[in-house]
N, C-alpha and C positions, 0 to 999 in steps of 0.2 A: 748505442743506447741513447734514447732521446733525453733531453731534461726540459722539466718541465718550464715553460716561461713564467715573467715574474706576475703578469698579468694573471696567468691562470694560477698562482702560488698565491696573488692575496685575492681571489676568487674563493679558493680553496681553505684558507686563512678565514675568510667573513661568515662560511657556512655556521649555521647551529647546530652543536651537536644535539644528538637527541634528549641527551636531559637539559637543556636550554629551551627545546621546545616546547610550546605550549601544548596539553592535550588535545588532539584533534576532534574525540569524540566517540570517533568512530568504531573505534573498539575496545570492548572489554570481556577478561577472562572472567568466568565465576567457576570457583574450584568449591568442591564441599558439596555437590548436588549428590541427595541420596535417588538410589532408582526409583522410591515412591512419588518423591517432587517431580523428576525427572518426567517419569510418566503422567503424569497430573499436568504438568505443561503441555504435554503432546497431546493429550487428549484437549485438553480448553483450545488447544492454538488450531484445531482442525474441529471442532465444533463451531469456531467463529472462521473458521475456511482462511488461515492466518498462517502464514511460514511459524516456525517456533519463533524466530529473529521479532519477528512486527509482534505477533503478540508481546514476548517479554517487553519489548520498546514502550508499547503502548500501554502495560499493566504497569510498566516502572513511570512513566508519564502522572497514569490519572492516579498512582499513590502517592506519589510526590507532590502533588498537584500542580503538574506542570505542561496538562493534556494541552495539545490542538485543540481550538474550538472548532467543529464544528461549521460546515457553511450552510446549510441545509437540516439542521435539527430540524426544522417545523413538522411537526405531524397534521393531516388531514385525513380528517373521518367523514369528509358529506358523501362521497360513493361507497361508504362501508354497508351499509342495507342491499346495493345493486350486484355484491361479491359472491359467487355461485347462486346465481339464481336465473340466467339464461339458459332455456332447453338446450339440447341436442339439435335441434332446426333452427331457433334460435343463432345460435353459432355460427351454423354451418352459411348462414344468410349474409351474418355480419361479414365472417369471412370472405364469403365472394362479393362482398360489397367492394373489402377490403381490396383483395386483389386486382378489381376491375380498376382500383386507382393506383396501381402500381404498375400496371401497363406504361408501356413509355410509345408513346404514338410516334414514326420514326421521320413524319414531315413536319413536326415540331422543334425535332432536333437537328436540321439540316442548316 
């Protein structure tokens, strides 16, 4: 039978037990969820295309007020008048325009 050395016994000795430790964050149970909440979560957290996890995260954030800001809030509307109003030909123009610059010419790359 091995015994343990003294080095690993006040190793062992300096650990934190778990109620010493600080909250990590990471996780938390919530017990008490009726099926109607329940369901009302799963429905909002896949309307915004959200695991259930990120949405709750994110609804508990911005009622707390304690959201992520944002890096890219800014909204622009100057091509909002140009948004569905290309024909059919139109398009189909753009697109081969498009393509033709996605060609990779192969004595350029050598």
């Amino acid at each position: 039978m091995k015994t343990k050395s003294k080095a690993s016994a006040r190793t062992l000795s300096k650990r934190k037990t778990p109620k010493d430790r600080p909250a990590s964050g990471k996780m938390i149970s919530l017990r008490g969820i009726d099926p109607a909440l329940s369901q009302k979560i799963k429905s909002e957290a896949k309307k915004e295309n959200k695991s259930i996890n990120q949405f709750l995260v994110d609804t508990l954030r911005k009622g707390l007020g304690v959201g992520k800001n944002k890096k890219f809030t800014r909204v622009f509307h100057d091509l909002d008048d140009l948004f569905g109003k290309w024909s059919e030909k139109e398009f189909r123009q753009i697109q081969g325009r498009l393509e033709a610059q996605r060609t990779i010419d192969p004595e350029l790359w050598q």
